[in-house]
N, C-alpha and C positions, 0 to 999 in steps of 0.2 A: 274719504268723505264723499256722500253721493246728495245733494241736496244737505239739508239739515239734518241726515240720516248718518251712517256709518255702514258702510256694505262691507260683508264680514266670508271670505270662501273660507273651506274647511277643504281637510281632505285627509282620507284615513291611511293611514302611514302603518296599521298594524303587522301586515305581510312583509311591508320592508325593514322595520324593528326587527320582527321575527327572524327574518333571512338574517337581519345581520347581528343577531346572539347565536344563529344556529352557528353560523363560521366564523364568529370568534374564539364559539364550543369545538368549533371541529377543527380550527386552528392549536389549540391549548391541544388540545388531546394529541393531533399531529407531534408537537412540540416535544410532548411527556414521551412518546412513543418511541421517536428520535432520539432523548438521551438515554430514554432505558436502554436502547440499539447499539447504543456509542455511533449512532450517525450523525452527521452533521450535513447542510445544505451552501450553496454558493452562487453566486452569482459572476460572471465574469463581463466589464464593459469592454469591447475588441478596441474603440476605438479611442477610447484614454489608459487602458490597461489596466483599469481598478479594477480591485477584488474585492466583493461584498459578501464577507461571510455572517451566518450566525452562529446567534449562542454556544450551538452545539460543537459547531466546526470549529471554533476556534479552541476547546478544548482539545479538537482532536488533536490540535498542533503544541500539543501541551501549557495551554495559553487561555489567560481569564478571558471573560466575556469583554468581547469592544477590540479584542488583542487577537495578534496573528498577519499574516504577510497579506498587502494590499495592493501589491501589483506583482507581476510578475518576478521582479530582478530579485522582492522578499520571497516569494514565495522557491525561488531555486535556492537561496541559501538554506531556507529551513529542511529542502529533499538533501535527501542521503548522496553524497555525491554520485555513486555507481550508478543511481536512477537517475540522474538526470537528465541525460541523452534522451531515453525514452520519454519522458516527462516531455520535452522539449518539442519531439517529433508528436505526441499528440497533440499537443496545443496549437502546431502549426497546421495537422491536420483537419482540427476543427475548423481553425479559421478557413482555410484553403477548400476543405468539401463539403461543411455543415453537417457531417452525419453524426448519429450518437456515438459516442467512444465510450470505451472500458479500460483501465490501466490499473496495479496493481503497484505500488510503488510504497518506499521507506521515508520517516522524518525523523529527523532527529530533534528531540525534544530541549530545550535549555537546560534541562540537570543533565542533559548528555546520552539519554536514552536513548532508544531506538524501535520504532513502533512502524507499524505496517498498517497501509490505507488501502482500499477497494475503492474505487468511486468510478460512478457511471456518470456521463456529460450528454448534454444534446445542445444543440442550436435553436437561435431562433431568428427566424430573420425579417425585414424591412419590406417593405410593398414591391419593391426593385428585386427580392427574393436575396439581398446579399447578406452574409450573417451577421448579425452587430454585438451578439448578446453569447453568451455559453453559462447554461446553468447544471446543476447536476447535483448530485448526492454524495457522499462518502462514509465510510462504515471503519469503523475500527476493528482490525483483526489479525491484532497482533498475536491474540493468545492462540487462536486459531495456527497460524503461523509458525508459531514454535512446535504447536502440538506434531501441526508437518514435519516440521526439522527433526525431532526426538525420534519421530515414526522411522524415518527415511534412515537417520541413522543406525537404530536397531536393525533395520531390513538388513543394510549397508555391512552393519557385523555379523548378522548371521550368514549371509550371502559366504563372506569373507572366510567367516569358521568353517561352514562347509565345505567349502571348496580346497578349503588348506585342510581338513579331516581324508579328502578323497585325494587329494595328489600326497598325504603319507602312506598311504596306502599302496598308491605307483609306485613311487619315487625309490631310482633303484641305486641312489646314494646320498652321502651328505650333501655333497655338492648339487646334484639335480633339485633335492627337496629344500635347501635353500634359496636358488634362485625360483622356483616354480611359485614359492611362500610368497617372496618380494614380488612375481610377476603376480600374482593375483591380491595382493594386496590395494596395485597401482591400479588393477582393469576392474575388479569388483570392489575394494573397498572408496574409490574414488579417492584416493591421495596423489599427489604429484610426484611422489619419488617415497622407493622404500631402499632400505639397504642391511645388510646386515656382517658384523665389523668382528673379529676375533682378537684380546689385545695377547701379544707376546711376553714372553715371561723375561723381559728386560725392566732396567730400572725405570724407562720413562713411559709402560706401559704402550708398546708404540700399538697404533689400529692396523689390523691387515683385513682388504678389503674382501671379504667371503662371495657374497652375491648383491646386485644390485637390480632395479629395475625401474624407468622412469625418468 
């Protein structure tokens, strides 16, 4: 009220409407972009240990929206055990030098599966420059993953065939080309141990050791 009047300011607000339909357009689209990805996003607080994930991320843990590990001690239960060590050394890492990190690690999902995560982290820190925050992205890429395994093993058996093709070809007895088999078995096909067993013509079938390797 100004006198018996009414004093009335305006003021146009249509650029900051504007701005904030365009990024909540360009947040939705982010979003859709993400689950088509099978990514998901995170947030980490260093100094109470929470874990703020989204929608997306928490699927990646095979887990509805709102669900998935919220501090640390869930989030090592739901990693594969063998990753966790590594798990562990990044996140001390982050905290300790603030740089971006990359890790590549397994979760195991509650039907018991077993899925593979990519996820890139960075830091952010406080006026003091000390890190408080670790955000970062993660990708599902498990099918990726196996595609590798399948690869690697094919390679793994042809490597193997060939190799055991040209040492029959050396091999200037049973015994030489048996163990030379089991020795390449262990060095090219990557197994821990090969062997190969002949049984006797006795009643209990007994094994005699031919060649071994590994």
């Amino acid at each position: 009220p100004v006198g018996e009047g009414i004093a009335i300011s305006l003021r146009d607000i249509t650029a900051w409407r504007n701005a904030g339909d365009k990024l909540r357009q360009s947040e939705e689209r982010l979003r859709l972009a993400m689950k088509a990805a099978h990514m998901g996003a995170w947030k980490w607080e260093m100094d109470s240990d929470q874990h703020l994930l989204s929608e997306e991320m928490s699927s990646l843990f095979g887990m509805g929206p709102g669900a998935g590990p919220r501090n640390s001690e869930e989030l090592f239960k739901a990693v594969y055990p063998a990753d966790r060590e590594a798990l562990a050394r990044a996140l001390a890492q982050d905290r300790a030098a603030g740089t971006p990190g990359h890790l590549e690690f397994r979760v195991i999902w509650p039907d018991g599966t077993i899925h593979w995560l990519d996820a890139h982290s960075n830091v952010i820190r406080d006026a003091t420059g000390t890190p408080t925050f670790g955000v970062g992205v993660a990708m599902d890429i498990t099918q990726r993953k196996q595609t590798e395994i399948a690869l690697e093993r094919a390679h793994r058996a042809l490597r193997t065939l060939s190799a055991g093709n040209a040492e029959l070809v050396r091999a200037k007895s049973e015994s030489d080309l048996l163990h030379a088999v089991c020795r390449i078995i262990v060095e090219k096909g990557g197994y821990c141990t090969a062997s190969v067993a002949y049984p006797k013509d006795d009643p209990d079938k007994t094994l005699v050791s031919m060649a071994w390797a590994g």
